[in-house]
C-alpha positions as CSV (number, residue, x, y, z in Angstrom):
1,X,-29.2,58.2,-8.9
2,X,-29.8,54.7,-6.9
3,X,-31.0,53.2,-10.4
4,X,-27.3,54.1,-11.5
5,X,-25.9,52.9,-8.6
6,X,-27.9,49.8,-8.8
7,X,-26.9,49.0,-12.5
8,X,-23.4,49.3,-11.5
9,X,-23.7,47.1,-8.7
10,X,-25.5,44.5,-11.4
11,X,-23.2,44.6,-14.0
12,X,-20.4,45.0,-11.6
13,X,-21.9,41.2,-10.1
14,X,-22.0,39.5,-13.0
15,X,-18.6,40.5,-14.0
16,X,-16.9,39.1,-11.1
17,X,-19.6,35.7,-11.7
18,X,-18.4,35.7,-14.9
19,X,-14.5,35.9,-14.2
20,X,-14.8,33.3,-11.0
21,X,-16.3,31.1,-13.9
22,X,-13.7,31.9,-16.5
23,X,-11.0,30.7,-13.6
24,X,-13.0,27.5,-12.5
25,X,-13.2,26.4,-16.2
26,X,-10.3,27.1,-16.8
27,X,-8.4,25.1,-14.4
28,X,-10.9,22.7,-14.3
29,X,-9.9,22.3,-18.3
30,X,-6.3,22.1,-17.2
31,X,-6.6,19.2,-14.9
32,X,-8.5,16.8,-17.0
33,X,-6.2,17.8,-20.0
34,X,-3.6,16.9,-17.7
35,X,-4.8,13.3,-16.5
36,X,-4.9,12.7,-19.9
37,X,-1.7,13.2,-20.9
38,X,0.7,10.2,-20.3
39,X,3.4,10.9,-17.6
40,X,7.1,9.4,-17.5
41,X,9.0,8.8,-14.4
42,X,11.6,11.6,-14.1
43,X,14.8,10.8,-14.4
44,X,16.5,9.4,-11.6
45,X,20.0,10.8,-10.1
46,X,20.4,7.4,-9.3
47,X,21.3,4.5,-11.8
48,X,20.8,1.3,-12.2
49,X,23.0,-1.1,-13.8
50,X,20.7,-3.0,-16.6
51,X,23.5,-5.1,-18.4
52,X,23.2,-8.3,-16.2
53,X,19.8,-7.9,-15.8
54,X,17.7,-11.1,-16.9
55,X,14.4,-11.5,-19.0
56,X,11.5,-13.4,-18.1
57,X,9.2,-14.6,-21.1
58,X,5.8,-16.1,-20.8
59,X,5.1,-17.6,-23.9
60,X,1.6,-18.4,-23.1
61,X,0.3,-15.1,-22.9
62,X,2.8,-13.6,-24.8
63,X,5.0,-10.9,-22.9
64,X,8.3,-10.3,-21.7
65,X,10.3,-8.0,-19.2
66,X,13.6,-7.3,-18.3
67,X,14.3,-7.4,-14.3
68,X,17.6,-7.1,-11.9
69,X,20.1,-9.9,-11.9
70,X,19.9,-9.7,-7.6
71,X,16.2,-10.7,-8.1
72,X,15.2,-14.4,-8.0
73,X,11.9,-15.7,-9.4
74,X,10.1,-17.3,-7.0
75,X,6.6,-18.0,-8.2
76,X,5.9,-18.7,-11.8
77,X,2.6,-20.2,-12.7
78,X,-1.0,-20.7,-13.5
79,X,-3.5,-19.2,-10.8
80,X,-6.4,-19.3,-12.8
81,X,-8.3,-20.9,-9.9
82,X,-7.9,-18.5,-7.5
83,X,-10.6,-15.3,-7.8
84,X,-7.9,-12.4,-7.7
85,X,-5.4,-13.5,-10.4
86,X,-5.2,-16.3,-13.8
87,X,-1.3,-16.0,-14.2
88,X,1.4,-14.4,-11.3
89,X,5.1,-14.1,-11.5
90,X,6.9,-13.2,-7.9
91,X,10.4,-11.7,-8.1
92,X,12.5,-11.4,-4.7
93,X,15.6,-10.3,-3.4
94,X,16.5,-11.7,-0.2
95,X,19.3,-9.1,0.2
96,X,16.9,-5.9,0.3
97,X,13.7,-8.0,1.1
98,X,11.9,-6.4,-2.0
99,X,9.5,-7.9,-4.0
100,X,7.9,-7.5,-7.5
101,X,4.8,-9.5,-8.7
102,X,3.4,-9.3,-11.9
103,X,-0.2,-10.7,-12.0
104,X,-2.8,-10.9,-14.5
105,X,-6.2,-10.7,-13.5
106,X,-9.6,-11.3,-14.0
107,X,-10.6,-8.0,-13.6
108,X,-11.6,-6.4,-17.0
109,X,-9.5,-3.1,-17.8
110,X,-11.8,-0.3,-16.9
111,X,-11.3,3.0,-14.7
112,X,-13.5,2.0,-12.3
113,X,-11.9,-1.6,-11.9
114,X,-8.7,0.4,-11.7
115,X,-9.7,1.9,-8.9
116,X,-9.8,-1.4,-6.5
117,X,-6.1,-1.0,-6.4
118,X,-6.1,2.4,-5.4
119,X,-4.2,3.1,-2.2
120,X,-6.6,3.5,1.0
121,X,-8.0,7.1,0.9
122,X,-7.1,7.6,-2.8
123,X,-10.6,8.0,-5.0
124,X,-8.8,9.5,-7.8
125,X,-8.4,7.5,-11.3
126,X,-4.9,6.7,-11.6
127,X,-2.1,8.5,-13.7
128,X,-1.6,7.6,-16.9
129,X,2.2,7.0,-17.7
130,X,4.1,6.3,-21.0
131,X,7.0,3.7,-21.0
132,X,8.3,3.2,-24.1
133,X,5.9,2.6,-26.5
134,X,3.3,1.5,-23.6
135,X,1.0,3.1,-22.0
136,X,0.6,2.2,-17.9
137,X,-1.7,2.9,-15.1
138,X,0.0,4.4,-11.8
139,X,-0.7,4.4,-8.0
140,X,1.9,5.4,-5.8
141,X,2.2,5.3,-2.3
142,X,-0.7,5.7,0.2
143,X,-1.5,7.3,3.3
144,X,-2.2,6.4,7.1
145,X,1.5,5.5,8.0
146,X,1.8,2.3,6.4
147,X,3.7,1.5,3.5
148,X,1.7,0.6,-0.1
149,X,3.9,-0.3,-3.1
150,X,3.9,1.3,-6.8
151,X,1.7,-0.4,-8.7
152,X,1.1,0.3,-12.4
153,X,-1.8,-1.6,-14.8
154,X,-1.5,-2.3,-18.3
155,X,-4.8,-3.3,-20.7
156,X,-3.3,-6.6,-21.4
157,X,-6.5,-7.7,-24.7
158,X,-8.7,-6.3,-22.2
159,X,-7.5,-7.5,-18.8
160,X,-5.7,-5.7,-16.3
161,X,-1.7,-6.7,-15.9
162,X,-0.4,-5.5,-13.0
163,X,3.1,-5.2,-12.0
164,X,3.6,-4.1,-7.9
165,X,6.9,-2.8,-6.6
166,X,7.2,-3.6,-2.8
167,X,10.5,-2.6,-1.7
168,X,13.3,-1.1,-1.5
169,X,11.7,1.6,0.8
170,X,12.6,4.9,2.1
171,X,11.7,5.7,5.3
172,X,9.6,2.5,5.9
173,X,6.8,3.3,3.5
174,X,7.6,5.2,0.1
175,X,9.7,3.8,-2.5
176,X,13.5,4.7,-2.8
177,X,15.1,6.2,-5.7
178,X,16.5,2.9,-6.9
179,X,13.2,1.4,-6.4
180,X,11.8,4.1,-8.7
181,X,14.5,3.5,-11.4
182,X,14.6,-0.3,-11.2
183,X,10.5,0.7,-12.3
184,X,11.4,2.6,-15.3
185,X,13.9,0.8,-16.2
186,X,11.6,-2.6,-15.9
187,X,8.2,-0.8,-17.8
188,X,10.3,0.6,-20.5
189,X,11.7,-3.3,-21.0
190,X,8.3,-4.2,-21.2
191,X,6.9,-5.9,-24.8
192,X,4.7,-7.8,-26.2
193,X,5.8,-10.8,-28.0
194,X,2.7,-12.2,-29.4
């Protein structure tokens, strides 16, 4: 009689190790299936009127972008000898006090160069978002009561292009929901023209 009861208990063991496995897999199968599926911002309620917007062009490396009419460009140019950065465009509106800077850098697009840009206390790789027909890199907000723009990375012939949206905020520290379309609707203007 114990030998039964101690088969059950065996078999009965590595059922439930088996199942606990099953789950863990499973889910584990789920979340790198989903990192790798490119995101898209939801649609906003709020929207944001495009037709005035203007386009900036940069004919020496080749891209353009559409941006708000109430933004003024305030930096334009050649950084290449500075560590961070070879080319950076700064867009501000004085109204709102929000900023957008587009910078291409030295460092070569990888996941682990990615994740210098991550917000402090985030060691995740970041989420993989479709605008248009391009595919972007995304780190939101951080933690620790401060505020930490958007910022979204784009292979750009091997180099990361990054485009930062400081501004305007909710509550100090996360991007608003016109922030949040004026990024969509930017990204999706996006192209290369090279």
């Amino acid at each position: 009689m114990k030998n039964k009861e101690k088969d059950f208990a065996s078999v009965l063991i590595v059922i439930v190790v088996v199942i606990i496995l099953g789950v863990t897999g499973y889910f584990t199968w789920l979340k790198k299936s989903n990192r790798n599926t490119p995101k898209s911002l939801p649609s906003a309620v709020l929207q944001v009127d495009i037709s005035n917007w203007k386009t900036y062009t940069n004919t020496k490396y080749g891209f353009e972008f559409n941006y708000p009419d109430n933004f003024k460009v305030i930096l334009d140019e050649d950084t290449s000898h500075e560590d961070f950065a070879v080319y950076t465009i700064k867009l501000y509106d004085s109204k709102t006090k929000a900023h957008i800077e587009v910078d291409l850098t030295n460092n070569k697009f990888d996941i682990s160069n990615m994740k210098t840009f991550a917000p402090t206390g985030n060691v995740n790789a970041p989420e993989k978002m479709a605008f248009n027909q391009n595919i972007f890199y995304y780190y939101g907000p951080g933690g620790g009561g401060v505020y930490y723009p958007d910022r979204y990375l784009y292979d750009y012939k091997g180099r990361i292009l990054e485009f930062v949206f400081a501004g305007p905020w909710e509550n100090d520290k996360t991007p608003s929901a016109q922030t949040k379309q004026i990024e969509k609707e930017m990204l999706n203007s996006f192209k290369l023209i090279k």
